[in-house]
mmCIF file as Biopython writes it, N, C-alpha, C and O atoms, coordinates in Angstrom:
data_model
#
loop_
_atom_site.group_PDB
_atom_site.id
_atom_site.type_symbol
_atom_site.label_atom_id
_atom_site.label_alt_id
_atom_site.label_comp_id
_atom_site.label_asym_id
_atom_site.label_entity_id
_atom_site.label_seq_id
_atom_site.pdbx_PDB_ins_code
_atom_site.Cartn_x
_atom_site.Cartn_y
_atom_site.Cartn_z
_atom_site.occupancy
_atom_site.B_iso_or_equiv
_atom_site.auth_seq_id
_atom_site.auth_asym_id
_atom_site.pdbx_PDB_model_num
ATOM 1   N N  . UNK A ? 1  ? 11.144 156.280 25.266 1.0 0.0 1  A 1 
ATOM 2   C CA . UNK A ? 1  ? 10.529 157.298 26.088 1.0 0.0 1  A 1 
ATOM 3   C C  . UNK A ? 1  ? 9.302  156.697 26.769 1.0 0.0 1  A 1 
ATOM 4   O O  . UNK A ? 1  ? 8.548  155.881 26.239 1.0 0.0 1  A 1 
ATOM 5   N N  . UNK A ? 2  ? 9.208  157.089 27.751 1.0 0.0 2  A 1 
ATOM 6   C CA . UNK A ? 2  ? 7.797  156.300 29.110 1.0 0.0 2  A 1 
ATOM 7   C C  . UNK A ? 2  ? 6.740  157.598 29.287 1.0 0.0 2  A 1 
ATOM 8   O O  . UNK A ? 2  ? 5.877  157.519 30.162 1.0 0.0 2  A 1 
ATOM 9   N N  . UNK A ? 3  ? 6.802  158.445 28.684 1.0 0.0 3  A 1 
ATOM 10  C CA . UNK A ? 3  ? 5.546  159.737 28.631 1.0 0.0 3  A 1 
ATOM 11  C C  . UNK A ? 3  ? 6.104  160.609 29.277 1.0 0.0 3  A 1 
ATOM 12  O O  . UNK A ? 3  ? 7.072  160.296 29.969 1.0 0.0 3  A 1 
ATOM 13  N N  . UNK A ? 4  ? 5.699  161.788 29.234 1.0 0.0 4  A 1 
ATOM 14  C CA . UNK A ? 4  ? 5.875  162.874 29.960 1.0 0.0 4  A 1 
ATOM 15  C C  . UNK A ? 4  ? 5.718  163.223 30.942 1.0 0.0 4  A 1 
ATOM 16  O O  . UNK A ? 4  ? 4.664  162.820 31.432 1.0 0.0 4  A 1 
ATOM 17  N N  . UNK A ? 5  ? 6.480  164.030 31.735 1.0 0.0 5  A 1 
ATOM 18  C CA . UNK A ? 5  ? 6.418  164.487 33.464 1.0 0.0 5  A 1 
ATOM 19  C C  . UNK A ? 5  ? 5.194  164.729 33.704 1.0 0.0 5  A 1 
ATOM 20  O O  . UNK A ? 5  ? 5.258  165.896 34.092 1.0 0.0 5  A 1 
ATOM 21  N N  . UNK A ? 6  ? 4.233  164.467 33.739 1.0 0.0 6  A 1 
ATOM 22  C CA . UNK A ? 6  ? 2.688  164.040 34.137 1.0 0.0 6  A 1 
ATOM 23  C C  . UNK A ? 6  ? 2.863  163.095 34.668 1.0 0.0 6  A 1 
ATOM 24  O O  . UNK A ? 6  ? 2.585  163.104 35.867 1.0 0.0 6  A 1 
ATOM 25  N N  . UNK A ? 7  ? 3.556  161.454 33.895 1.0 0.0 7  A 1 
ATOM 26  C CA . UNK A ? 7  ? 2.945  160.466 34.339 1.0 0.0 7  A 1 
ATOM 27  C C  . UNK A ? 7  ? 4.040  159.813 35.173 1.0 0.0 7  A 1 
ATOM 28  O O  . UNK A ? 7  ? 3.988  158.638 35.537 1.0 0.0 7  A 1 
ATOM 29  N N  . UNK A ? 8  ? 5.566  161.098 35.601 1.0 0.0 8  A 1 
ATOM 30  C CA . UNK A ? 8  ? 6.323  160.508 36.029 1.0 0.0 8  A 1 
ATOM 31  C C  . UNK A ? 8  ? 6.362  159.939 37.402 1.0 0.0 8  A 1 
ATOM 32  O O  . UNK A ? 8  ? 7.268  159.175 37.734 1.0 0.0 8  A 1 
ATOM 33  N N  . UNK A ? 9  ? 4.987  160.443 38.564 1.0 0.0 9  A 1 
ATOM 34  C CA . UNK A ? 9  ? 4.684  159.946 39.384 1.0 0.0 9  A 1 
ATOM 35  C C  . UNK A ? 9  ? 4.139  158.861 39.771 1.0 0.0 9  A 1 
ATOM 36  O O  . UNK A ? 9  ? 4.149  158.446 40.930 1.0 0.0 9  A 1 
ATOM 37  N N  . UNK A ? 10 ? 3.508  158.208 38.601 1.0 0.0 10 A 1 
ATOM 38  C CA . UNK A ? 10 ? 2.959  157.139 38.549 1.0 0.0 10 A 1 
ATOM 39  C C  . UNK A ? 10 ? 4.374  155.766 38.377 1.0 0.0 10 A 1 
ATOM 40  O O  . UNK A ? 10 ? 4.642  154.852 39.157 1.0 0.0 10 A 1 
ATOM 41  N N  . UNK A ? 11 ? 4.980  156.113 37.144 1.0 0.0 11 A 1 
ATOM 42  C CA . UNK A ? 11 ? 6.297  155.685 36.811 1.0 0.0 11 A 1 
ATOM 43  C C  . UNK A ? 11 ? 6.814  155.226 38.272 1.0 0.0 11 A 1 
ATOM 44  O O  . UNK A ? 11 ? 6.510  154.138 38.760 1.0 0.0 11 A 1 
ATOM 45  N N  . UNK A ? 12 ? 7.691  156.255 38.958 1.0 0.0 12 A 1 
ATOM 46  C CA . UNK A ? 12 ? 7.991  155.958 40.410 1.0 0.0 12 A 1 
ATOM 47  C C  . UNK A ? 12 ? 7.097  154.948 41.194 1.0 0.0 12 A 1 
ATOM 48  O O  . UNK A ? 12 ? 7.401  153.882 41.728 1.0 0.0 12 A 1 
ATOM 49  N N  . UNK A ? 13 ? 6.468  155.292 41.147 1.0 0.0 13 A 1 
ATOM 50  C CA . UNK A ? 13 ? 5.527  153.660 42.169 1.0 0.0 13 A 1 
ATOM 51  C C  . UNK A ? 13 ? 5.624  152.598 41.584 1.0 0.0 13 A 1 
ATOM 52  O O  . UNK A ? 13 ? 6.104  151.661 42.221 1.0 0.0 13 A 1 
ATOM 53  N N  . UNK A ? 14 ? 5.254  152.406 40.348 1.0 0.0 14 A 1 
ATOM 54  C CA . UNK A ? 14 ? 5.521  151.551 39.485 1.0 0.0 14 A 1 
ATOM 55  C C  . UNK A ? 14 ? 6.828  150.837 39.670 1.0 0.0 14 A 1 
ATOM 56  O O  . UNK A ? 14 ? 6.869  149.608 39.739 1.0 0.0 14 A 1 
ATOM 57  N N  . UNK A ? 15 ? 7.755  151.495 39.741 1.0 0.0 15 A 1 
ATOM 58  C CA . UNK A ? 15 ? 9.233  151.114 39.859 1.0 0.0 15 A 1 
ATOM 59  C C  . UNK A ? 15 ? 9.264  150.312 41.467 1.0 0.0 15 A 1 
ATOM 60  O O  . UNK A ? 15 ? 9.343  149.132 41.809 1.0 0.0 15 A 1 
ATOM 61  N N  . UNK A ? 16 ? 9.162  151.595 42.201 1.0 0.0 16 A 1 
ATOM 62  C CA . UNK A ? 16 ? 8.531  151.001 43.798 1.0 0.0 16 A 1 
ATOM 63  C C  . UNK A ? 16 ? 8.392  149.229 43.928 1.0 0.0 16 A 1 
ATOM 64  O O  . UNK A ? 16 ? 8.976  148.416 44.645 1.0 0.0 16 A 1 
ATOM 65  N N  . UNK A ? 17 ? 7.320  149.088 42.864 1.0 0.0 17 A 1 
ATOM 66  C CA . UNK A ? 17 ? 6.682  148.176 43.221 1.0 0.0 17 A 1 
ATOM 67  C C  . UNK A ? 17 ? 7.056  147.110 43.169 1.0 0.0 17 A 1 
ATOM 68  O O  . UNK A ? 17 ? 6.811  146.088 43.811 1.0 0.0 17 A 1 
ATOM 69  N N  . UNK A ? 18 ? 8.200  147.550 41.702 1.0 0.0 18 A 1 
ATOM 70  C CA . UNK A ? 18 ? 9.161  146.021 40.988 1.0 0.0 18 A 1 
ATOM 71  C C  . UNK A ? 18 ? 10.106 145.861 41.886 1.0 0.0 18 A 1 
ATOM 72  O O  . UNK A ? 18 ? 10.413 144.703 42.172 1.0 0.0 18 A 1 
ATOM 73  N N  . UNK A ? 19 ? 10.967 147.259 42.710 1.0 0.0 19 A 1 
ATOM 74  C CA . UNK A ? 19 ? 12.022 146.843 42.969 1.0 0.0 19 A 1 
ATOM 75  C C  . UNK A ? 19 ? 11.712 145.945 44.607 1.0 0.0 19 A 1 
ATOM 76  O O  . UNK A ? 19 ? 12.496 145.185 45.176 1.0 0.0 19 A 1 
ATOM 77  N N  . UNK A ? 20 ? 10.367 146.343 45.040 1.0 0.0 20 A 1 
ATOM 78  C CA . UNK A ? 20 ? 9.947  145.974 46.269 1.0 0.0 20 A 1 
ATOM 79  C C  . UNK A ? 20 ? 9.903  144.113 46.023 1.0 0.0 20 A 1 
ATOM 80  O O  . UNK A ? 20 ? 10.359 143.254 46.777 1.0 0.0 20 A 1 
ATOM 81  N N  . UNK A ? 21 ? 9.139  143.922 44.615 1.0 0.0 21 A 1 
ATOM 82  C CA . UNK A ? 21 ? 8.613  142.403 44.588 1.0 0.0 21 A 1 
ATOM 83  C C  . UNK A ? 21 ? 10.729 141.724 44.226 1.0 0.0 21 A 1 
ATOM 84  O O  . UNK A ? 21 ? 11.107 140.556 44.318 1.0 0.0 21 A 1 
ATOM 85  N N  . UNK A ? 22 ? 11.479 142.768 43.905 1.0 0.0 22 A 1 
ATOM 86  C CA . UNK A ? 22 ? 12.778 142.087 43.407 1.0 0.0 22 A 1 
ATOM 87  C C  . UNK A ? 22 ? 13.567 141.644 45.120 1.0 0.0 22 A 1 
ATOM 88  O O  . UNK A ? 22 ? 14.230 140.677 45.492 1.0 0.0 22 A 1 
ATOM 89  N N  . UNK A ? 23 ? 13.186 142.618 45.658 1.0 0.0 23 A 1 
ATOM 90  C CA . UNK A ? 23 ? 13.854 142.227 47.401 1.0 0.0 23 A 1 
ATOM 91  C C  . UNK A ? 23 ? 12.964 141.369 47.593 1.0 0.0 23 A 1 
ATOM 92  O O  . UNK A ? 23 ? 13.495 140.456 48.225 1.0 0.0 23 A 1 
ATOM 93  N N  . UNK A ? 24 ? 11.708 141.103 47.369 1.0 0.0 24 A 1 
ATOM 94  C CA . UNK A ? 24 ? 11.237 139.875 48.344 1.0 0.0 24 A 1 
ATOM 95  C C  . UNK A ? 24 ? 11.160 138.626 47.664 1.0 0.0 24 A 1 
ATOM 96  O O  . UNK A ? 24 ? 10.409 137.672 47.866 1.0 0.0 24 A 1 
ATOM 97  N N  . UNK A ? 25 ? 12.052 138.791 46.832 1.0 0.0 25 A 1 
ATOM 98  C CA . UNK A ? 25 ? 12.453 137.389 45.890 1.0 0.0 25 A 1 
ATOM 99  C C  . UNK A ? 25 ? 11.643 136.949 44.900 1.0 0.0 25 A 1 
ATOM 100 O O  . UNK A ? 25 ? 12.114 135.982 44.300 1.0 0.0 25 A 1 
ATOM 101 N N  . UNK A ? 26 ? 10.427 137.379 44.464 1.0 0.0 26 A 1 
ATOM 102 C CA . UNK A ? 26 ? 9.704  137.078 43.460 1.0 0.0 26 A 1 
ATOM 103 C C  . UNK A ? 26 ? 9.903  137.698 42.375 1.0 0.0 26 A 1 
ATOM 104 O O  . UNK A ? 26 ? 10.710 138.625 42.446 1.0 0.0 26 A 1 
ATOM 105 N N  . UNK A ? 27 ? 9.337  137.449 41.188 1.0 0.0 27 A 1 
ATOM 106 C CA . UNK A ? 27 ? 9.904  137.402 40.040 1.0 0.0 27 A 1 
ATOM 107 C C  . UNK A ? 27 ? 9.158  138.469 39.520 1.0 0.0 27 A 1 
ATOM 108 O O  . UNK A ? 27 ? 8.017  138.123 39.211 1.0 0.0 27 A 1 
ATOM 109 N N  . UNK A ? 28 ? 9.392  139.537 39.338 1.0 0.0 28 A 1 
ATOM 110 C CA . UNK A ? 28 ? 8.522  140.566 38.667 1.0 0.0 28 A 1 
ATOM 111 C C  . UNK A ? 28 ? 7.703  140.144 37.159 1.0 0.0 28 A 1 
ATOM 112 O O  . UNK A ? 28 ? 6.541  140.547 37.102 1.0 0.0 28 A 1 
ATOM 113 N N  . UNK A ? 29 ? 8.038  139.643 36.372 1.0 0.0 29 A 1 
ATOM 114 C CA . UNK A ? 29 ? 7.807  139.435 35.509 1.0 0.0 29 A 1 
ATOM 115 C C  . UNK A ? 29 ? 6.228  138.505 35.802 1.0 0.0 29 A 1 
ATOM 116 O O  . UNK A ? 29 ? 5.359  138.267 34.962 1.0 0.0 29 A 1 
ATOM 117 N N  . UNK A ? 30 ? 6.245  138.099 37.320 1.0 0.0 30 A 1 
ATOM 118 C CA . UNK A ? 30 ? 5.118  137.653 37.495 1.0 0.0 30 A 1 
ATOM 119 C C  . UNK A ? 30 ? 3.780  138.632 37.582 1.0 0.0 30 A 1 
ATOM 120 O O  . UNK A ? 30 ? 2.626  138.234 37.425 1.0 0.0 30 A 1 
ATOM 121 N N  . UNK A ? 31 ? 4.181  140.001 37.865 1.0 0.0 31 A 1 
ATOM 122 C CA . UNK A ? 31 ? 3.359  140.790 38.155 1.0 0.0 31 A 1 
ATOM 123 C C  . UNK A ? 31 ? 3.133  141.798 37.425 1.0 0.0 31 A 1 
ATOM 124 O O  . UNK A ? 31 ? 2.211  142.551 37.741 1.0 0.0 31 A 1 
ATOM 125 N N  . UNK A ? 32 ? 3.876  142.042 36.337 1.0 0.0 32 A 1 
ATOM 126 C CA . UNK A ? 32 ? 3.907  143.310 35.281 1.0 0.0 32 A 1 
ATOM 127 C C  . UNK A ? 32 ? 4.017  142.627 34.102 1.0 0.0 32 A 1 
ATOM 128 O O  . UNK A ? 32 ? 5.231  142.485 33.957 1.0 0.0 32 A 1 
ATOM 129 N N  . UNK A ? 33 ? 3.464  142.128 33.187 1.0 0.0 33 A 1 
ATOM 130 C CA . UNK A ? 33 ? 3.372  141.376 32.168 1.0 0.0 33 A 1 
ATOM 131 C C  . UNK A ? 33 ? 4.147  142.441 31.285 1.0 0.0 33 A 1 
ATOM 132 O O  . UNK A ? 33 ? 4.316  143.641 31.503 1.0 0.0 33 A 1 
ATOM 133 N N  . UNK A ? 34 ? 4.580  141.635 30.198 1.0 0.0 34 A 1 
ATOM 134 C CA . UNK A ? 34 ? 5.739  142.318 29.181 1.0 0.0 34 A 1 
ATOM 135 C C  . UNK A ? 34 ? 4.185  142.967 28.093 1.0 0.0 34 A 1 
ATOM 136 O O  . UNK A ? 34 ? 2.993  142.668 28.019 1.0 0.0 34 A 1 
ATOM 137 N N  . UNK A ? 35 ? 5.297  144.168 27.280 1.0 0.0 35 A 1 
ATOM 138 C CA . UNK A ? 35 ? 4.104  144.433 26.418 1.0 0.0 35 A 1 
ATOM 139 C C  . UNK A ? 35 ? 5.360  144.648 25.099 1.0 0.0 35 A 1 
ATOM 140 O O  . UNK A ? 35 ? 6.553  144.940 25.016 1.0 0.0 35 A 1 
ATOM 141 N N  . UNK A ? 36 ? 4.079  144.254 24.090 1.0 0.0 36 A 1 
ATOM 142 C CA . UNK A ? 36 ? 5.459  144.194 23.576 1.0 0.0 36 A 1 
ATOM 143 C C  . UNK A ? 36 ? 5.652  145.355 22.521 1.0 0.0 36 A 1 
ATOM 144 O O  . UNK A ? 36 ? 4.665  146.017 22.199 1.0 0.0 36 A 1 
ATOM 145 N N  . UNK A ? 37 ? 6.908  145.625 21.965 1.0 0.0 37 A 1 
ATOM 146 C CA . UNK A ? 37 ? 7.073  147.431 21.857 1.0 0.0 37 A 1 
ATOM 147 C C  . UNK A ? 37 ? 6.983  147.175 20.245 1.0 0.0 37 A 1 
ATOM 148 O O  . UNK A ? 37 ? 7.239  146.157 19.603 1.0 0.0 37 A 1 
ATOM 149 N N  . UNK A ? 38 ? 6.598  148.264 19.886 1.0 0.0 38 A 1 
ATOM 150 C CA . UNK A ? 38 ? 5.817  148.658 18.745 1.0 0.0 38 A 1 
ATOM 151 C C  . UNK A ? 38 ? 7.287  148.900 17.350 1.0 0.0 38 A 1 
ATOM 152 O O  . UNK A ? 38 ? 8.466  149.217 17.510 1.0 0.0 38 A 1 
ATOM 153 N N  . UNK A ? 39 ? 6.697  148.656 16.395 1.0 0.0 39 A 1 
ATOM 154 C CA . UNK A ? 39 ? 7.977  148.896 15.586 1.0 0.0 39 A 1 
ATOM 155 C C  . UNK A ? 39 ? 8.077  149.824 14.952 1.0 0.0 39 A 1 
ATOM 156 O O  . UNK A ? 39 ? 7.003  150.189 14.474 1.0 0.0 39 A 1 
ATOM 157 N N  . UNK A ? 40 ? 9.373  150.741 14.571 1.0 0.0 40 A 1 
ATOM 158 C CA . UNK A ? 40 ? 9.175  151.735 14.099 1.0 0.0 40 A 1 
ATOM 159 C C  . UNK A ? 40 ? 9.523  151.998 12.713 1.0 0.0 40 A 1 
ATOM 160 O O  . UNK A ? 40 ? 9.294  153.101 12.218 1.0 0.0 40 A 1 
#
């Protein structure tokens, strides 16, 4: 789960942003660093 419909506008740009840097051929991973997920 990525938070609640509050932060789903933010989410969307966010996405925006990866799929924008994925068309212009760069590597997202350059720009959104991994985090790493918590254990349960």
């Amino acid at each position: 789960m990525l938070g609640s419909l509050d932060r789903a506008r933010r989410l969307e740009e966010v996405a925006g942003f990866v799929i924008g840097l994925v068309f212009a051929g760069t590597d997202p991973d350059s720009a959104i660093p991994r985090v790493p997920s918590a254990a349960a």
